[in-house]
N, C-alpha and C positions, 0 to 999 in steps of 0.2 A: 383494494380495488385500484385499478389504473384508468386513469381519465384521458383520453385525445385533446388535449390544447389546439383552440384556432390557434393557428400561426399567423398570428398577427403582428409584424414588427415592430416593437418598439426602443423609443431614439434612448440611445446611450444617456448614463448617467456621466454628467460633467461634474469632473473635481478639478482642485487647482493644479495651475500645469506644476508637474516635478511629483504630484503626490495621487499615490492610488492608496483610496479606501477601502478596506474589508467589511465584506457584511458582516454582523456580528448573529446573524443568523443563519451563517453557510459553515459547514463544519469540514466538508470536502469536495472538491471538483474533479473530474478526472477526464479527459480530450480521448474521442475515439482515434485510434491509428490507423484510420482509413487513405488507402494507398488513392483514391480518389473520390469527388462527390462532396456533399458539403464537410462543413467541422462542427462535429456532435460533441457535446459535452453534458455531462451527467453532475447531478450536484445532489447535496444532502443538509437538512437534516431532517425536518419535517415541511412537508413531502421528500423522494426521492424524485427530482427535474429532469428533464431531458431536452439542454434548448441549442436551438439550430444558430450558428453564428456566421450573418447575412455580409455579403461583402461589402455592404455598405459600412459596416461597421454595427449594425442594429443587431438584436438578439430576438429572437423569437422562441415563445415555450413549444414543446411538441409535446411532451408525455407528463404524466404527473401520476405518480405511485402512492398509497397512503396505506399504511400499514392496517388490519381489521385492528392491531390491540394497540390504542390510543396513546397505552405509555410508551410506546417504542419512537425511540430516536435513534436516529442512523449516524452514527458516527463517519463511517467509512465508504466508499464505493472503487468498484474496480468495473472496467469494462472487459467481457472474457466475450468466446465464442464456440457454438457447439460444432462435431465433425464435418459438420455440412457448410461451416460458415455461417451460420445464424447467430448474430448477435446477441447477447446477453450483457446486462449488469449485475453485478454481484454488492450486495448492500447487508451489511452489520453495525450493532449499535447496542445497546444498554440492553437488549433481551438475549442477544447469544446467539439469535438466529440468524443464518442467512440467508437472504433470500434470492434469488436468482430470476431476476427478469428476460424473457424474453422479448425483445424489443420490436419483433418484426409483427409478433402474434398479437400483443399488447396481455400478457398472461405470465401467470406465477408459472414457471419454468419448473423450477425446486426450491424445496425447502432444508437446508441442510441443517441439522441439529445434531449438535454434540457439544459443545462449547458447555461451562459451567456458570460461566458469569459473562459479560460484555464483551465483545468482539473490538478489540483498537482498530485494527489493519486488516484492511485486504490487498494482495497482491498478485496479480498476474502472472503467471510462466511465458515470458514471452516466445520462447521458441516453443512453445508446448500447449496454446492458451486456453486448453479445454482444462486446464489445471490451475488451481490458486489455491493460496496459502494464508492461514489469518492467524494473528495475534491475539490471546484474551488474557483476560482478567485473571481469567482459572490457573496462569503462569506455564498455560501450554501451546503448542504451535500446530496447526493442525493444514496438512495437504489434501485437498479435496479434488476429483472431478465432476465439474459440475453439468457435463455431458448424461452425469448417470447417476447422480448424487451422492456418491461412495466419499466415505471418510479411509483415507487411503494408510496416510500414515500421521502419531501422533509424537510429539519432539517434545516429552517433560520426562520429568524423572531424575534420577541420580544426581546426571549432571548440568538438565536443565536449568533454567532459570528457577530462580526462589522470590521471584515475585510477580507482581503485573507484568506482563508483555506489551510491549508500547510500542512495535513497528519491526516490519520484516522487509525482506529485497531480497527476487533473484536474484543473482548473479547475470550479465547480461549473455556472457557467451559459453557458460560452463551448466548444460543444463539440470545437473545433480547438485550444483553448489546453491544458497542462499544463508542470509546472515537475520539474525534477531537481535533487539536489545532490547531492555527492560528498566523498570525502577528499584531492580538490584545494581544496580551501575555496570553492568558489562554486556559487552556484544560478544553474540556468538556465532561462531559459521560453522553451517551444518554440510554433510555431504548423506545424497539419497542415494548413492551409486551403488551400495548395497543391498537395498531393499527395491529396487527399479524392479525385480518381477512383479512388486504390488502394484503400480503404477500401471504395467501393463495388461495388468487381472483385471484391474476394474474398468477398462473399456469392455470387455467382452463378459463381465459378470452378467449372469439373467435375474439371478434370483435376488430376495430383497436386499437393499443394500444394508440392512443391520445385520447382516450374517455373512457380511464380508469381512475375511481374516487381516482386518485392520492392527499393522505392526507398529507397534513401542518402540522411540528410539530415544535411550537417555544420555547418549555421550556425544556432545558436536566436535569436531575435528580442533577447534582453537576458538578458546576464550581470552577476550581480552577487556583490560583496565585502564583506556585512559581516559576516562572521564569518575570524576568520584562523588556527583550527583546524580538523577533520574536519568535515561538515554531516552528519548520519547523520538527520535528520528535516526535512521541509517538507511543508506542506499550508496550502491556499487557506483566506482568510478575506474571502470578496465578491472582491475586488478588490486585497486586502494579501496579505504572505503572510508562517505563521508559522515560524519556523526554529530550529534548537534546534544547537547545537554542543556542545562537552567545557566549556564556560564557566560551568555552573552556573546558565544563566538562557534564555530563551527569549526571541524577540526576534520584535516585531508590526513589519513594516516596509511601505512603499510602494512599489513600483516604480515608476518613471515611464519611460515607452520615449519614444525621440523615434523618430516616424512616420518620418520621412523619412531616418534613419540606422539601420538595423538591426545587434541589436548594440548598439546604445550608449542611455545612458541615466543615472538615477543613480537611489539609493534613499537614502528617508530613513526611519529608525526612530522608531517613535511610540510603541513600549511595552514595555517589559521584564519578564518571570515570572522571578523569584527560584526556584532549584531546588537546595535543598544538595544536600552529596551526589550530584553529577550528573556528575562529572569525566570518567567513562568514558564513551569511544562505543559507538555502537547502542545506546542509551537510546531508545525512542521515545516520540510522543507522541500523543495523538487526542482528538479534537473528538466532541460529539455530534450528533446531526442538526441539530438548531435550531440550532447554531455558538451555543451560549449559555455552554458551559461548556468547558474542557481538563482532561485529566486525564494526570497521568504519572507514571511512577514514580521511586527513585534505587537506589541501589545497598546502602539501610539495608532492601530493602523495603519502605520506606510510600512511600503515592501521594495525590500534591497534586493539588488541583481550582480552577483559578480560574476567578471572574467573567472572561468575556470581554467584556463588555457594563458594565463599569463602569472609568473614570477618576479616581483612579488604581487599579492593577488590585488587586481583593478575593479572597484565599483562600477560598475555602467551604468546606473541609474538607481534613486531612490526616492 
């Protein structure tokens, strides 16, 4: 069910200056990218939140989601939107499902089911955002639109992953590219450029969406090895991409694919973020729009910010 919150402001929680505390009962947040109007943000774990952040600095709840089946926890959220521009959240968690809010209706939008085990990640297509992509348990990756609730194309097999899938990323300007890692220790990058007729089947699919010719893809363009614990975070930086393991430190590296052998390649690491306290997995990490800054947390509760645009790399705050 989803509940209307009065929006009622309430005054910011005070910590000590220099240090910000994580709730330890917030699993993921995620900021609408609204070109104007207020700034919506969505959070999880149980409920899934929707709170409006007042310029005063104060937050106000607006929406509150609660799943009918009691054990479900929401690991993840994404905010997507249907052809028209209607707003949607997208929310996955320890049952597999996805659930697909409609934001403006205050209504279960879709239900997307396919997954085998718990959903880590959901991600957004940004030039595309009737489309997202989630990570599961089942060690497969799966592209959905949630315009129509079609499971479009699935990324396991041969040469996928061989274990939990722990976090995905488009690509920000290449719209067939995106990368996965897992706690088989390697990131992979996929390319949909060949399979894009399915993509655009399933906007104009009528009939049900389980009898949409949902394509197999088991081999990603370049797998790489440089982390040789769990990978529980990655995300695109231009053309680098950054990845985070149980190592304490975050790692800016290069892919370089050879064209003519798919699959193979090598990568070379250009930068390392320092992260005490970071030894545990599913730590995550996120960028801001302008890719100018990172921010992440550890397991003391405080969260570091570095220059990503400076050599060698500068902490701006922690």
């Amino acid at each position: 069910c989803i509940t209307t919150v009065g929006a009622v402001p309430r005054p910011p929680t005070l910590v000590p200056k220099g240090e910000i505390r994580i709730p330890r009962t917030l699993a993921a947040a995620v900021e609408a990218r609204l070109p104007t109007g207020p700034r919506i943000y969505a959070s999880s774990i149980k409920p899934i939140t929707l709170y409006n952040c007042l310029e005063d600095g104060a937050i106000s709840a607006l929406q509150s989601y609660s799943d009918e089946d009691k054990e479900e926890s929401f690991y993840t959220v994404s905010w997507a939107c249907g052809v028209k521009g209607n707003p949607f959240v997208a929310a996955g968690g320890v049952k597999g499902i996805i659930r697909v809010i409609d934001v403006n209706n205050e209504t279960i939008h879709k239900s997307l089911v396919g997954h085998g085990d718990s959903v880590n990640e959901i991600r957004t297509q940004p030039l595309k955002p009737q489309l997202v992509i989630t990570a599961s348990k089942d060690e497969s990756v799966r592209l959905w639109n949630v315009e129509t609730g079609i499971c479009i194309l699935i990324f396991a097999g041969a040469g996928g992953h061989r274990y939990e899938v722990l976090s995905v990323d488009f690509h920000p300007t290449e719209i067939y590219r995106f990368a996965s890692c897992g706690m088989d220790t390697t990131i992979k990058i996929w390319s949909m450029k060949e399979f894009w007729t399915y993509v655009e089947k399933s906007y104009t699919w009528k009939d049900d969406p389980s009898k949409f010719p949902t394509k197999f893809v088991q081999f990603p363009v370049f797998t790489a090895s440089v982390h040789t614990n769990y990978v529980d975070c990655n995300r695109w930086f231009g053309d680098f991409i950054l990845s985070k393991s149980v190592d304490n430190e975050i790692l800016l590296w290069e892919p370089q694919l050879k064209e003519n052998s798919p699959g193979e390649g090598t990568s070379d690491v250009l930068q390392r973020y320092p992260v005490p306290m970071s030894d545990i997995w599913f730590i995550k990490f996120s960028c801001d729009f302008q890719l100018s800054s990172l921010a992440i947390g550890n397991q003391e509760g405080k969260i570091y910010v570095w220059d990503l645009k400076s050599c060698p790399p500068v902490l701006i705050t922690k």
